[in-house]
Each structure stands twice: as C-alpha cells, then as structure tokens.
C-alpha positions in Angstrom: 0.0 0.0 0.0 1.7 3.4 -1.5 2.4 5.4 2.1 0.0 8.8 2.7 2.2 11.8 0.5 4.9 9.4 -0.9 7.1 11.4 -3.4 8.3 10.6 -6.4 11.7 12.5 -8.6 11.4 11.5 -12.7 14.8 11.9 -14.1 14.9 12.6 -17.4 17.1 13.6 -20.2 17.4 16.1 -22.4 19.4 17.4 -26.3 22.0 13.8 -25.8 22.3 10.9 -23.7 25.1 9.8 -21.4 24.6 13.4 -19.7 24.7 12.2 -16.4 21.1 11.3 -15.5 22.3 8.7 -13.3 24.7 10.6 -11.5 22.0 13.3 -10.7 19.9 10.7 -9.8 22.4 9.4 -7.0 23.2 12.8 -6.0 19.7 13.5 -5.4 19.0 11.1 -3.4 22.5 11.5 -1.6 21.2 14.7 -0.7 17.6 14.1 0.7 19.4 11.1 3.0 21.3 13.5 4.5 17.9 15.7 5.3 16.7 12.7 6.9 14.5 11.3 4.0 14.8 7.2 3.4 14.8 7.2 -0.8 14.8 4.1 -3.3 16.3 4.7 -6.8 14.5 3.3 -9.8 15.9 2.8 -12.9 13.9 2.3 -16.3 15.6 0.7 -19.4 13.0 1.4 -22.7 14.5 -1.4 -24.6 12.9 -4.6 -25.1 15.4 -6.8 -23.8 13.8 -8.3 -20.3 17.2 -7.5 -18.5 21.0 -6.7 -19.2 22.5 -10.0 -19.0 23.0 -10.5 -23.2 24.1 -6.8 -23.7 27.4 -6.5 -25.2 29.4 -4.7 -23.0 31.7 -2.9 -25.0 28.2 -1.2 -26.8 26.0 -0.9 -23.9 29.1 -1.1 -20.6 29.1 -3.1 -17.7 26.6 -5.5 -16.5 25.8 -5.0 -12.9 24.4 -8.0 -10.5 22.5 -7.1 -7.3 22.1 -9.6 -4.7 19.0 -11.0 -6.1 20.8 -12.6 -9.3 19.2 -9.9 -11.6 21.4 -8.3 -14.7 21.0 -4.9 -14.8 22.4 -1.7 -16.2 25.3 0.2 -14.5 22.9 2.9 -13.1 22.5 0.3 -10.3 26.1 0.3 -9.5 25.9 4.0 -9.3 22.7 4.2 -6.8 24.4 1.4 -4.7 27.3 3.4 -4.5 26.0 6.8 -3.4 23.3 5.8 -1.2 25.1 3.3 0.4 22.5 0.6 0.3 21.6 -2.7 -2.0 18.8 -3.0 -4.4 16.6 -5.5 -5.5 14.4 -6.7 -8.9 12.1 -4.1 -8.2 14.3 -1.0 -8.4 14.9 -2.1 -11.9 12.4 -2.0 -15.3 12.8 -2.6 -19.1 9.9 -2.2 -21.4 10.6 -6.1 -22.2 10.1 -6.9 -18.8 6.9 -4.8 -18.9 5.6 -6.2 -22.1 6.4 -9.8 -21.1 4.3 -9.7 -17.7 1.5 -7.9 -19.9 1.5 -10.7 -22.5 1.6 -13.8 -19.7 -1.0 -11.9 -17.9 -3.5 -11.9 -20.8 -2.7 -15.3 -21.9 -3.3 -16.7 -18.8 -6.6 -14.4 -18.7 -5.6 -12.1 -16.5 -7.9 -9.3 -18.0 -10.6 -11.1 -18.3 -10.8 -10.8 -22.0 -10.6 -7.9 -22.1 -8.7 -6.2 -25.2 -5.1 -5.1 -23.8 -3.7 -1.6 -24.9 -0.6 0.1 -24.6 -2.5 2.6 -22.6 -3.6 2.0 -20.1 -2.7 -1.8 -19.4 1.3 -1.2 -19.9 1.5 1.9 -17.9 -0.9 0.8 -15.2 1.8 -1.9 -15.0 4.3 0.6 -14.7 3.1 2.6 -12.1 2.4 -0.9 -10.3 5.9 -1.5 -10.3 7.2 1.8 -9.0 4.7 1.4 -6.1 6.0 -1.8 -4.8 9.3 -0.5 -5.2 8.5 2.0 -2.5 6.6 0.1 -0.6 9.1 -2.5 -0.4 12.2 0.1 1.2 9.7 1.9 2.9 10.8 4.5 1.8 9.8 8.7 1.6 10.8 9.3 -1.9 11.5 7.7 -5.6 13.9 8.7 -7.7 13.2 7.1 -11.1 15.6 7.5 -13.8 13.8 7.2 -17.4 16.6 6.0 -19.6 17.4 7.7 -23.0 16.4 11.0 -24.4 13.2 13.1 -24.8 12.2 12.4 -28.0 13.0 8.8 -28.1 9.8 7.0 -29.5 10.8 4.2 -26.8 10.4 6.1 -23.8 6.9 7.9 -24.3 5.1 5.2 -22.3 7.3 5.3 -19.1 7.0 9.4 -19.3 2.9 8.8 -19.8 2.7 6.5 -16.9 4.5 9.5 -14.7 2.3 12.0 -16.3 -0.5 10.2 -15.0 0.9 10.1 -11.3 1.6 13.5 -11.6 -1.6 14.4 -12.2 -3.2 12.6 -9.4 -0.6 13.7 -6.8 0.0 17.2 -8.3 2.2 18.5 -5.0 4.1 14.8 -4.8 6.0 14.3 -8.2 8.3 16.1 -9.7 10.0 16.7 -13.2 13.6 17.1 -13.5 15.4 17.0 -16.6 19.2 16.4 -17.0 20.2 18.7 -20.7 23.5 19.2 -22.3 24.4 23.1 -23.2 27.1 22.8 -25.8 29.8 25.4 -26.1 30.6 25.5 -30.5 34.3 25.9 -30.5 34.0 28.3 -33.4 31.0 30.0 -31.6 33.0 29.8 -27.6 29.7 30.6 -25.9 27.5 28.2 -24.1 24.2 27.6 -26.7 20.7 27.3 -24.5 18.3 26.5 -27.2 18.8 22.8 -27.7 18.0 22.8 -23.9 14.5 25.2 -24.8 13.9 22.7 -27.7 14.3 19.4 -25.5 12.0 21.1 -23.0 9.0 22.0 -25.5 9.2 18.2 -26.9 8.9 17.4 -22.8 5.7 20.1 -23.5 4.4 18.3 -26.5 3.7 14.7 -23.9 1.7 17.1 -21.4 4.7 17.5 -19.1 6.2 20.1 -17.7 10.2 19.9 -16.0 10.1 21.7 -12.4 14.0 21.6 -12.5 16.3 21.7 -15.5 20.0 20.4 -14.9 22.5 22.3 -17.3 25.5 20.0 -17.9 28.0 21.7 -19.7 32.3 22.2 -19.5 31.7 24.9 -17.6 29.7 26.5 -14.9 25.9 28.1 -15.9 25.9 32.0 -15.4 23.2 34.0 -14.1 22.5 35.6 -18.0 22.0 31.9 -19.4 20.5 30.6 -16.2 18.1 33.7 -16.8 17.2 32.7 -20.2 16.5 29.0 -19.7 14.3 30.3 -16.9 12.1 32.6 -19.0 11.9 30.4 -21.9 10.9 27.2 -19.8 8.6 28.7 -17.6 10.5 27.9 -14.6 12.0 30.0 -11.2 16.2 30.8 -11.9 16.4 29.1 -8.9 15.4 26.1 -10.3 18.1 26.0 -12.8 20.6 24.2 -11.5 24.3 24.2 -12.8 26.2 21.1 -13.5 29.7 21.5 -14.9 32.2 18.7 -15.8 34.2 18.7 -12.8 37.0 16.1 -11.6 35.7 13.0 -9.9 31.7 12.0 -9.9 31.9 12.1 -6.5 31.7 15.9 -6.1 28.2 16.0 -7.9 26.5 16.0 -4.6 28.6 18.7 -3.1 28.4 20.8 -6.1 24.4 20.4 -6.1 24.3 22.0 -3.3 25.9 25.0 -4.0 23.0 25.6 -6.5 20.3 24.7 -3.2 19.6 21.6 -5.4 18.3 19.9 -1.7 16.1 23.2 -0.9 14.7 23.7 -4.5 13.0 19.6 -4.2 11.9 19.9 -0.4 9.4 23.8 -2.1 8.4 21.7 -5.2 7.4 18.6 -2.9 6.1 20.3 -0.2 9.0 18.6 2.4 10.2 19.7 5.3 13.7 18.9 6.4 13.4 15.4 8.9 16.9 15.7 10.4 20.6 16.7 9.5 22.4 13.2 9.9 25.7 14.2 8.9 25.0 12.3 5.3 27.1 14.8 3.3 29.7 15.5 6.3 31.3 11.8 6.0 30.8 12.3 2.2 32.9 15.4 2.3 35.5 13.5 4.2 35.9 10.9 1.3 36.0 13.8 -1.3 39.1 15.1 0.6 40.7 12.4 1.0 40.1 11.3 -3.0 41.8 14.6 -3.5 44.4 14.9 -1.1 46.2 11.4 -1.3 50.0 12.3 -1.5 51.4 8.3 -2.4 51.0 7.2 -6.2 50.2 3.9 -7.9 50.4 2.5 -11.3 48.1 -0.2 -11.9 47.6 -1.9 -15.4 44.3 -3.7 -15.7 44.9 -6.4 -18.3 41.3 -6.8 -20.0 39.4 -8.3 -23.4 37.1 -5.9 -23.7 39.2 -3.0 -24.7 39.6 -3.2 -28.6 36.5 -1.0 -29.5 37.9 1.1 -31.8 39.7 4.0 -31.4 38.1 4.6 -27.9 38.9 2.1 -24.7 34.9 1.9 -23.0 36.0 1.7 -19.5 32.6 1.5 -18.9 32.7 -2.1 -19.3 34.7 -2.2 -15.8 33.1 0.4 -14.3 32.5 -1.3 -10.4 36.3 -2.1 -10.8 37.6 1.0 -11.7 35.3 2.7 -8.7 36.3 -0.4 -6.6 40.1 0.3 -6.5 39.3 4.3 -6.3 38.0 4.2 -2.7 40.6 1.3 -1.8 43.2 3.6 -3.2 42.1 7.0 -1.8 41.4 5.7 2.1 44.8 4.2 1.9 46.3 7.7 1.1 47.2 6.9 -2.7 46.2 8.3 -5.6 45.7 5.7 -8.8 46.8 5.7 -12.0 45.1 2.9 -14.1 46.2 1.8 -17.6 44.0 -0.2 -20.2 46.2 -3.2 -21.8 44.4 -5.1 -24.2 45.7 -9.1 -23.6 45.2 -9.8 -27.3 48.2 -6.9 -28.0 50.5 -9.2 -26.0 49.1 -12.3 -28.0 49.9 -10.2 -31.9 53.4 -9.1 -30.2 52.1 -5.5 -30.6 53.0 -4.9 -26.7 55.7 -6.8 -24.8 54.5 -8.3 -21.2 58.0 -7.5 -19.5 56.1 -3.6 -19.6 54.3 -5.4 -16.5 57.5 -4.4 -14.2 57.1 -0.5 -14.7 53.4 -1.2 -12.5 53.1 -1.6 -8.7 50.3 -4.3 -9.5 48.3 -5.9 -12.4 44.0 -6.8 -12.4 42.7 -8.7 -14.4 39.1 -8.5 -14.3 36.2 -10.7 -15.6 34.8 -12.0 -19.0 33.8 -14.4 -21.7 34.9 -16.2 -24.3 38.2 -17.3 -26.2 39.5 -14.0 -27.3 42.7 -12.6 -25.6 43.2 -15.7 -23.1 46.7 -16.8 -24.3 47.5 -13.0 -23.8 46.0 -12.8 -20.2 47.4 -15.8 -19.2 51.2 -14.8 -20.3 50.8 -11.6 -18.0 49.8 -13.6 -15.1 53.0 -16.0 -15.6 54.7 -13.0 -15.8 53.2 -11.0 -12.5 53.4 -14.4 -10.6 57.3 -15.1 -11.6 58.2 -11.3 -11.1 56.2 -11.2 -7.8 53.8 -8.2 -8.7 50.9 -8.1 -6.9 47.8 -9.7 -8.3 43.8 -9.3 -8.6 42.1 -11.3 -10.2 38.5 -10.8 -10.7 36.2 -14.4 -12.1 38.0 -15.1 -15.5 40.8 -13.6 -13.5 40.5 -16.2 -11.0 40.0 -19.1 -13.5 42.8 -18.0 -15.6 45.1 -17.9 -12.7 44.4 -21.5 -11.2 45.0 -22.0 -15.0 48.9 -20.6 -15.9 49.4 -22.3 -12.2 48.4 -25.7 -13.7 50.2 -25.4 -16.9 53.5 -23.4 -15.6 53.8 -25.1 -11.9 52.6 -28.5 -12.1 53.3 -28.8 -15.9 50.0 -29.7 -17.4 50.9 -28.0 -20.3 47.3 -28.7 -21.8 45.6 -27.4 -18.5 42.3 -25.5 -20.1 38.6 -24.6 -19.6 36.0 -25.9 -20.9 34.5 -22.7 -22.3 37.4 -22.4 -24.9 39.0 -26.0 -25.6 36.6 -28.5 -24.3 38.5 -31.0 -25.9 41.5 -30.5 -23.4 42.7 -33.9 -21.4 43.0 -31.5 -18.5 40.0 -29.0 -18.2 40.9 -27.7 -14.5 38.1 -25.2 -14.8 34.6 -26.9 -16.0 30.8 -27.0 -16.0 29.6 -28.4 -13.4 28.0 -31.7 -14.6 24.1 -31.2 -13.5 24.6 -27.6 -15.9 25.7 -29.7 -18.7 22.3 -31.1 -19.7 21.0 -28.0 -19.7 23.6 -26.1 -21.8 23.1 -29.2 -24.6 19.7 -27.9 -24.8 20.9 -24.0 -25.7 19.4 -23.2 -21.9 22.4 -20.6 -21.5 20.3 -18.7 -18.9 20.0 -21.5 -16.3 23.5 -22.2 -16.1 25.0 -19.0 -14.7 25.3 -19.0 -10.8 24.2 -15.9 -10.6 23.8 -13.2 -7.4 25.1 -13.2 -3.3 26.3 -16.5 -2.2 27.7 -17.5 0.6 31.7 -18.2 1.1 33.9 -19.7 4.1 37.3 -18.6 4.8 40.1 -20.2 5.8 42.4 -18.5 8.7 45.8 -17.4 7.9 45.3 -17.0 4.2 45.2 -13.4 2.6 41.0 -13.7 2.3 40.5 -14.3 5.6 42.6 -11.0 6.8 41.6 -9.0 4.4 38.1 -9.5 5.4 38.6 -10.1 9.5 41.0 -6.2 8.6 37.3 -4.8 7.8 35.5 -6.1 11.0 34.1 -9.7 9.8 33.7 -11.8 12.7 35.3 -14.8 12.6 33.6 -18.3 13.9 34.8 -20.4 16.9 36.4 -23.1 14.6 38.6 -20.3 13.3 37.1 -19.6 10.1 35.1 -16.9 8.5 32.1 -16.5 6.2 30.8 -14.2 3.7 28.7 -13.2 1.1 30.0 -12.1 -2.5 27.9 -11.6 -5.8 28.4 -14.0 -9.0 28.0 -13.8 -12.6 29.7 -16.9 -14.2 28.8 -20.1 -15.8 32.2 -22.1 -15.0 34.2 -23.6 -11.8 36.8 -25.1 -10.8 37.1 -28.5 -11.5 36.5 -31.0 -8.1 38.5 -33.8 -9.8 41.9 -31.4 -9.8 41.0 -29.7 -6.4 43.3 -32.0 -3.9 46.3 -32.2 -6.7 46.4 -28.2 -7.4 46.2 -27.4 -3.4 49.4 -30.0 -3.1 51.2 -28.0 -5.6 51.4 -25.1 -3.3 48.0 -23.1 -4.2 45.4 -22.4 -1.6 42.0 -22.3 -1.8 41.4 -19.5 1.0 37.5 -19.3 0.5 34.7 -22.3 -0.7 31.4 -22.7 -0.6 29.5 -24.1 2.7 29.6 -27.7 1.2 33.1 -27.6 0.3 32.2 -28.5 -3.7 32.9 -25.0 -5.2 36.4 -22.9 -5.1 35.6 -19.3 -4.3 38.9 -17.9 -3.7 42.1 -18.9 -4.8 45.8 -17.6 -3.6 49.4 -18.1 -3.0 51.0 -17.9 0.3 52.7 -15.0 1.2 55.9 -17.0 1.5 55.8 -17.8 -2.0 54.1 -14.5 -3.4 53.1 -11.0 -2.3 49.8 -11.3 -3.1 48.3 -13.0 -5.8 44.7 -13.7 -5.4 41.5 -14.0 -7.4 37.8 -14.5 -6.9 35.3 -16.4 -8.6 32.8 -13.9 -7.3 32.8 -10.1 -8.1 34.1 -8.1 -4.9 33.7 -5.0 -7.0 29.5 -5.2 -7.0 30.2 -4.5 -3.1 32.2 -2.0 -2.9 31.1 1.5 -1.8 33.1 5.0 -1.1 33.0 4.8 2.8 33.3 1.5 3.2 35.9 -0.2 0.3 35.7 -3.7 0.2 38.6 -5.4 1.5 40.3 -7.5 -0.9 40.5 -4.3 -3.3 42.0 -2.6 -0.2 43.8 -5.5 0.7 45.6 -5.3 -2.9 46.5 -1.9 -2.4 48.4 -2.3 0.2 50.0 -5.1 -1.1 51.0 -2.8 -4.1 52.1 0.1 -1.8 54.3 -2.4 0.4 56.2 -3.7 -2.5 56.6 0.0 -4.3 58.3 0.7 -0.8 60.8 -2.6 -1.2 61.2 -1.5 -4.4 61.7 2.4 -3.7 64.2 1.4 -0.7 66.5 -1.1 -2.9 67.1 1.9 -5.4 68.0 4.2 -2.3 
C-alpha cells in the first residue's frame, strides 16, 4: 500500500544521452538522505530486452548484479554506491520486462478478456511496479531514472505513466530533466536553445520539468540561467548548474551549492526530517580522494578493450570505482592503464612492460579471445612477484597458468574455450551440462550473493577479519559475494592443485565450489583471485577489503622497491 504523501523524482534527459542522468539521480538522493528522507532509486531501461544480462558490453558497458541474481544496467552500480544501500528486482524495469508480464498476464486471462492496450494496461503496469518498489524500502521518496532521451519514441510510455501520477498527486511528483548546453568551438559561448527545444518536446507529452539540470564544460551563469528560466517557464532558482568537474563524486557537493536539496523539499512540499551528517562523512571521502599524496600505477589487463579508437572503461566500471576508494582511504592516488591481452598475443605490446606497475587486475569476461594474452601476463606478475587481482575469468585464468606453468599440465584449459582438453581444471559443473546441450544458456550462470567460508591465515581471511568480519569459533570466516559466471573449478583437480602449493582461501559451505584462490605469502606477495565479483560491493565509505587488501600489497612492494634503489 503506497504510504500517505509518498514522493516521487522522474529523471529525465534532455538534447543527448550519457549526460549524467544517473549521477543526478544518485546525488539526489544522496542529498535528501542527508535531510533525513529514506529514498529508493529506480531505474527504467526502454528497450525490449527483459534484463542486461545478453548486452554487449563494450556497446552498452558493464553488466551490474545485485544480490538478487538480476542483470541490470550500471545505473544500479551508481545508486548502490552513493546511497550506500543494496537494491533488488524491483528497483529495476525494461519495457521487455513490462511487455512480457502484460502478455503472460493476458494469456493466462488475467484481463478477463478484455482487449489489452498500450495505454492503459502497460502503464498501469508501470506505475504498479514503482509502487511496490516504495513500498518494499519503505521509503519517503522515488527517484526514477527514465533511460534515454526526450524524444525517443521508446520512452513515451514510461514518461505517460508519470504523467498520470503527476496528475493525481500534483504536489508529490516532480520533473527534473538532466540537458547538455554545448559550447561550438567556433562560436566559444554556451548555446541554451537545444535545452529550450528538448523542453517544449517534454511540453508536446503534457509534461512540464520543475527543475532543469544544465551539464556543460563549464559552470551556468546568471544571464543563461536567466534565459533557460524565462523560456521554460520555470523559477532561476530552479536551474541548477552542472559543470564537468574532476571525480563523480563531487556532484552532490556541487548540487548543493546551487540549493539543489532546498529547491526539491518547495516543489514537494517537504520539510527537512533531520541533519544526519550524510554529506559531512561524504565530504570527508572527497578530501581524501583529493588529497592522497602516495602514487600507484596499476595496469588492468582486459578483453574488452579493442573498441575502436576509444577504450569503453565502462565495461569495468564497479572495478575502476572499486580500487578508487581502496586507493584514496589508503592515502594513494591511482593511476590505471587499459592493456588489451590480445596486443601481447599479436606481439604488438611486450609483457615484460608489466615491471614499470606496482600491481596488475585482471578483471572478468567471456569467451576465447585474448586468453593466451592474459594468461602470459599472469606467468609474468606471478614469476616477477607483482601483486595480483584477479576478478572471475581472472581467478579461472590464474588457477589455469598455475596448472600449466607449476605442475606442468601444459594442456591445462577450460571448458568454455577447448573443451577438448585432457585437462579441463576449470569446468561446468556436470548437472549444468544437460542444460547447456539444450541452448538453456540462462540457467547455467550461478548468478547473485552466495555465501563463502574462509580459511584462517590465508590473505581472504585478513583482508576480510581487517574490515571487521567476525570470525567463527572453529577459526574460520564466512561471507557473502555476488556471482556472474557459468564455470568452476574442477572438483576432480581440487586435492592435486592445493598440493602444488595453491590455496583455496574461500569455498562454498559444502566444500564442492572454489571461491577464492591464492598463493601464500611466502611464495608471493599477493596473488589472489575471486570467482565472485568483490567489486559489485564495494562503496566509497566502506571499500571492500580484498581491493583494499591489494593496495596495500601494491604500496608495500613499491616501498621494497623504492628502498633497494636508495
């Protein structure tokens, strides 16, 4: 049951995409948290697929994975992040999720017989959805992001679904839209009428934006803020300046030198609930993302990097933000470099450039391409003792170059590229086989949290026990980690690879699966990997621990190396 006054933000965008609409979104609600307000982001896709598991990431960027299992877009990983907290299925939509529930509905007769429309059935359904969403955090106000750009045929239901609830809670929803004000080079002045234009195709639907967001290079003045204003039929408070500025992380802060917070408490009709120092520890992690006075150089050794004549570091987003907060609370600054393995594979880069970095991640992915060139840069990080993250294929790959370049099983493989390998140390596990015989793809992830013991005195278990885990009376520690994979280690090679000197420092309850794998500090600094995704979990106040745990590694060994050369 919707609470009495609940309050609902629709984010949407305006003149381009990839404006930011997400980031506003998270600083929003960053914002009303620290007035008191409990919010839950909601994030609608207009495309038809039902979620972001089959999207290509180096077209659409990184596949995020809440607790639940569910595929989602990155926006997810940017609400978690912000505010702090973990979502589920219902903070997330796509029109083919929308669409599918319509059709099994009315197949099943749901309506009766009825004959099902667009409108109303499909945005009836929508608004559903964004009411249990709230009513499942409880929470005081929505902020739901509607993906893609005014205009956008594909959008037009999710923006008539909020016109409807705006017009039966007039004083509790709100418009904002996110626009781009380009600055011509020939022209050098910052151009407000693709904003004017986005805004009367806004019009055309029967909606009206109550704030405007101008993202630009450069700060809104008072003239252009002026102009927006009159020609949008809006206060000049109301316009709210958003210039490119150094980390995403300052958004919030530069909000609210605008009043961003003050503007949405008039339009809703809110008064402030409490000040509960919200933006004060936030402030504290901005310093200190600023103010770090040790360096690192860190090359992340990907596949998914050879996308022209751009590198989409979106596809690695979480990881990239991951080893940020590790990095800043740990008094560094971070320099990361994109290697694509396959370079090392064509002999277009050399993987003896691995010793100029004070660590090497290499994070997760599918499929054949790049492997030999991944693999040759873990031999290499492992032999030249350089710290190591590895990150699902990163952990697979590891337990791999181990096999072939430590015990000799020079044919060591996985099943996902030679399944015809005498040796396949990583491998379906056998009850997914079936299933993948029968092109079922999507039943053979393990997908979302599961749970992992540790065992004590390896890396894992002090890395997490470092971040306040608790450990058990037997000694040993458990935890839970998200997963997006299809493949395991192989049981039958488990006892012969552990007696060749590698650990496996976290398994699942039952023993069967190998979550974490590592070498002992006596033989390596620290080289570890994960079959689950530590990097979903990580937040800006709280980094998780092995990402921290691999920054210090990397600082301790740039210290050796620093104190040789003295």
């Amino acid at each position: 049951m919707k609470k009495k006054n609940h309050k609902y933000i629709f984010v949407v965008g305006g003149v381009m995409s990839g404006v930011g609409k997400g980031i506003a979104s998270s600083s929003m609600g960053k914002i009303l948290q620290s007035k008191g307000f409990k919010v839950n982001p909601i994030k609608v896709d207009p495309y038809l697929n039902v979620d972001a598991g089959n999207m290509n990431p180096t077209e659409h960027g990184e596949v995020f994975v809440l607790d639940s299992g569910l595929e989602t877009d990155q926006d997810l990983g940017n609400y978690e992040r912000f505010l702090e907290m973990s979502l589920s299925p219902d903070d997330y939509m796509t029109s083919g999720m929308i669409y599918k529930h319509v059709i099994e509905k009315e197949r099943s007769l749901g309506f009766r017989g009825k004959c099902v429309e667009a409108i109303p059935h499909i945005t009836e359904e929508i608004i559903r959805r964004w009411k249990k969403a709230a009513d499942n955090h409880e929470s005081d106000v929505s902020l739901i992001e509607i993906g893609g750009t005014i205009g956008d045929y594909q959008n037009i239901l999710f923006i008539e679904a909020a016109r409807t609830l705006k017009i039966k809670y007039p004083q509790d929803v709100m418009f904002v839209m996110v626009s781009y004000l380009p600055v011509p080079g020939s022209l050098g002045e910052m151009k407000t009428r693709p904003t004017q234009n986005a805004v009367r195709q806004l019009n055309s639907y029967g909606v009206q934006p109550d704030m405007i967001i101008a993202r630009g290079v450069q700060s809104l003045d008072l003239r252009r803020k002026e102009k927006i204003a009159m020609a949008c039929a809006l206060p000049v408070e109301n316009i709210i300046s958003a210039p490119d500025i150094k980390s995403v992380y300052d958004v919030p802060l530069n909000f609210e030198k605008d009043k961003i917070g003050s503007v949405i408490l008039k339009t809703l009709h809110m008064r402030t609930k409490s000040h509960n120092g919200e933006l004060e520890e936030w402030k504290k992690f901005v310093q200190k993302s600023q103010n770090g006075k040790k360096e690192l150089e860190v090359a992340v050794v990907g596949k998914y990097f050879d996308t022209g004549d751009f590198v989409l570091s979106d596809a690695y987003v979480s990881v990239i933000e991951a080893i940020k907060f590790s990095s800043y609370w740990a008094g560094a600054q971070i320099k990361l470099t994109w290697i694509n393995s396959k370079e090392y594979e064509t002999g277009g880069r050399k993987v003896s450039e691995l010793k100029n970095y004070d660590g090497v991640i290499v994070p997760g992915g599918f499929g054949e391409s790049g492997i030999e060139g991944v693999l040759m840069a873990i031999e290499y990080v492992r032999k030249n003792k350089i710290p190591y993250l590895g990150l699902c294929y990163g952990m697979q790959l590891a337990v791999i170059e181990f096999c072939r370049n430590v015990l000799g099983w020079a044919d060591a493989h996985t099943t996902e590229v030679n399944p015809k390998s005498s040796r396949l140390v990583i491998d379906i596990m056998p009850e997914q086989k079936k299933l993948l015989e029968e092109n079922k793809y999507g039943a053979t992830m393990r997908l979302g949290a599961y749970p992992a013991v540790l065992k004590k005195g390896t890396h894992a278990f002090n890395a997490y026990l470092s971040a306040e885990a608790l450990a058990k009376e037997d000694g040993t520690l458990n935890i839970s980690e998200r997963h997006r994979h299809r493949y395991e280690v192989n049981p039958e090679y488990i006892a012969e690879i552990e007696k060749g000197g590698m650990i496996f420092s976290g398994t699942s309850p039952d023993n069967r699966l190998m979550e974490i794998a590592e070498l002992p500090k006596s033989v390596h600094p620290f080289l570890l990997g994960t079959q689950f995704h530590p990097e979903f979990k990580a937040r800006p106040l709280h980094p998780h621990p092995l990402f921290s745990a691999f920054v210090e590694a990397c600082l301790d060994e740039k210290k050796k190396k620093a104190t040789l050369f003295d």
